[in-house]
C-alpha positions as CSV (number, residue, x, y, z in Angstrom):
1,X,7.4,-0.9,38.8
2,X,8.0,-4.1,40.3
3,X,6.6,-5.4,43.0
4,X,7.8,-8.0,45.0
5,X,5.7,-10.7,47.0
6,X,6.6,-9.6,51.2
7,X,7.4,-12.5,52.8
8,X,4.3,-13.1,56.5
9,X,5.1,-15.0,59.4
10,X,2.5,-16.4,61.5
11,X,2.3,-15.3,65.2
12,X,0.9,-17.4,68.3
13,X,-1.4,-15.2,70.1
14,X,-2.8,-15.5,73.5
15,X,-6.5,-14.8,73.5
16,X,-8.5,-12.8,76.1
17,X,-10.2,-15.7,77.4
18,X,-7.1,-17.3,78.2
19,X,-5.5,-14.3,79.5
20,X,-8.5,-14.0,82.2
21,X,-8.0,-17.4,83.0
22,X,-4.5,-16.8,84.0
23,X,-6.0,-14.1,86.1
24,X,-8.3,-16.3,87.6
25,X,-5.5,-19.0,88.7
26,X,-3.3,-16.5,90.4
27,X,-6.2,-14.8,92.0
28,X,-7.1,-18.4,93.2
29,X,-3.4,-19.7,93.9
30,X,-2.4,-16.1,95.7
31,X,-6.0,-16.9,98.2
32,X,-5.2,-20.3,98.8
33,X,-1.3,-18.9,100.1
34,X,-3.4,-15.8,101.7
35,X,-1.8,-13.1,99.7
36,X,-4.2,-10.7,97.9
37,X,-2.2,-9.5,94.6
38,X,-2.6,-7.8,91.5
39,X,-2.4,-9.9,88.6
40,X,-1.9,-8.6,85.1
41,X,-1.1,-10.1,81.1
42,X,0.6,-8.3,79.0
43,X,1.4,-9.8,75.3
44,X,4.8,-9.6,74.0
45,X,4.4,-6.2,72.6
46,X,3.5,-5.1,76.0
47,X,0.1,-5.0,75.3
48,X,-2.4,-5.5,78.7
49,X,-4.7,-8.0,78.0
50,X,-6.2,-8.5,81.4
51,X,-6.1,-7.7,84.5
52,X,-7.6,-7.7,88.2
53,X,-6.6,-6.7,91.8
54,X,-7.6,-8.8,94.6
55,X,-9.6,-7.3,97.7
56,X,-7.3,-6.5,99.8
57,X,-4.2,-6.1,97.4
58,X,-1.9,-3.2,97.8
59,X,-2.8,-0.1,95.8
60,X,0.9,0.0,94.5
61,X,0.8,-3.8,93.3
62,X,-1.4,-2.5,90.4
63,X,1.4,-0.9,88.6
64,X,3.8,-2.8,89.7
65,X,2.0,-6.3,88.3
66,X,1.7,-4.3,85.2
67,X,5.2,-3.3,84.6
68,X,6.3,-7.2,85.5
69,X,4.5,-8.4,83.0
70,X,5.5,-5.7,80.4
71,X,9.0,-6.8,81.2
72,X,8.5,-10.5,81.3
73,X,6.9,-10.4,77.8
74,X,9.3,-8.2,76.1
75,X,11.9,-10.0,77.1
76,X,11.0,-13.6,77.2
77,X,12.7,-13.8,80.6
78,X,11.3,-13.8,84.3
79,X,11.5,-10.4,85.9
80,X,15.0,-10.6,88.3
81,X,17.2,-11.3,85.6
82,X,19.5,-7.3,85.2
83,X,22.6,-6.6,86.5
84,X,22.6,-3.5,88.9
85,X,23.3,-1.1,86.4
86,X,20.6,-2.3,83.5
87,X,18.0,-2.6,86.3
88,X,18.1,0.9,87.4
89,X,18.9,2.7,83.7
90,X,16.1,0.5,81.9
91,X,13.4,1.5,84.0
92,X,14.3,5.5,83.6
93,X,14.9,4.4,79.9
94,X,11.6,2.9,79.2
95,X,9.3,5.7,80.4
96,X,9.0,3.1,83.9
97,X,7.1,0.5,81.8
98,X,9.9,-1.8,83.1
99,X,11.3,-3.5,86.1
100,X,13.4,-5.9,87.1
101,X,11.4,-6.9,90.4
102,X,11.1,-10.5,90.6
103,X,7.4,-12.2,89.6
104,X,6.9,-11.6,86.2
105,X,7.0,-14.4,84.1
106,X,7.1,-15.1,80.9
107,X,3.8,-17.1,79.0
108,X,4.9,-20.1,76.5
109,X,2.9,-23.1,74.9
110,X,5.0,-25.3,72.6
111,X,8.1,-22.9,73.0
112,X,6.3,-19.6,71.5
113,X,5.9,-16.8,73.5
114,X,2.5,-15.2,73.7
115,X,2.9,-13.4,76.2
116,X,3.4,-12.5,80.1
117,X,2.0,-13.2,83.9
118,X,2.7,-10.3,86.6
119,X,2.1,-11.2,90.3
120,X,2.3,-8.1,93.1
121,X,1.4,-7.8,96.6
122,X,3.3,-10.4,98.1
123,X,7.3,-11.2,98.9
124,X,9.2,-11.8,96.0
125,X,9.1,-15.4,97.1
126,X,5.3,-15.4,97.3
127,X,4.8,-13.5,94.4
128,X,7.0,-15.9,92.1
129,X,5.0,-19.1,93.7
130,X,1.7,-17.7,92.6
131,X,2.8,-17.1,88.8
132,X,4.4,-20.6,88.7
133,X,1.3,-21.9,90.0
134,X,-0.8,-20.2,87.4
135,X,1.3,-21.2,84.9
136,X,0.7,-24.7,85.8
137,X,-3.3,-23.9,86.0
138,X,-3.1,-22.7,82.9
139,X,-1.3,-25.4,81.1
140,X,1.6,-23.6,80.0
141,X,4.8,-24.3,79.6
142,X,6.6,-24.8,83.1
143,X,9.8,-22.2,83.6
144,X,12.9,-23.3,82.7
C-alpha cells in the first residue's frame, strides 16, 4: 500500500478572548447610541463563540444576533446582501440558521476570515453602526 503525504493548510482562528471582546465593544457602542442588543460570534463554520444580551434587549434579538452572525461568517459577506428569492428559500433551506437581515458582519484581520459579529435589537441602521463600531474596537479590518 502506498501512502501518500496529505497536503494541511493552516487556519486563522479567532480566540474566545477576542470573541468576548467583540462582545464587550458592541455592548459598549450599542449603550453609548442607547440601544440594548444582543450580540453574538460565530466562527466561519458557524460555530458560537460568544455571546451576551444586554438588559433591556429584545427577547427575539437573541436568535436573531445568532443567525446574523451564522450568516455573516459562512459567507464572508454582511448580512443584507440576497436577492428576494435566495433570502426567503435559504432560510427554510438551512434549518433557519440563516438570514439575510441586515447587521451581521463579517470578522477579518490581514484579509482572513475568522469569523462573524451579529448585532439585534435596534433598526437595521442602528444595528449595522454598532457592528462597524465594534469592529473598529476590536481592530479589525474595516468593511469594505
Amino acid at each position: 500500500m502506498n501512502i501518500q503525504t496529505l497536503p494541511t493548510r493552516t487556519v486563522e482562528v479567532l480566540t474566545a478572548r477576542s470573541a468576548l471582546n467583540a462582545v464587550q465593544a458592541a455592548l459598549a457602542a450599542g449603550a453609548d447610541m442607547g440601544v440594548p442588543v444582543s450580540v453574538a460570534v460565530c466562527d466561519p463554520s458557524m460555530g458560537l463563540i460568544a455571546f451576551a444580551k444586554a438588559d433591556g434587549a429584545t427577547p427575539h434579538s437573541v436568535d436573531t444576533s445568532r443567525r446574523k452572525a451564522q450568516t455573516a461568517a459562512s459567507t464572508g459577506k454582511p448580512t443584507g446582501w440576497m436577492q428576494n428569492e435566495l433570502a426567503i428559500t435559504l432560510p427554510l433551506a438551512s434549518d433557519n440558521k440563516l438570514t439575510n437581515v441586515p447587521g451581521g458582519i463579517p470578522i477579518r484581520y490581514n484579509g482572513a476570515l475568522v469569523g462573524a459579529l451579529g448585532i439585534a435589537g435596534g433598526t437595521i441602521a442602528q444595528d449595522r453602526t454598532i457592528a462597524e463600531a465594534a469592529l473598529t474596537l476590536i481592530h479589525a479590518d474595516p468593511m469594505l
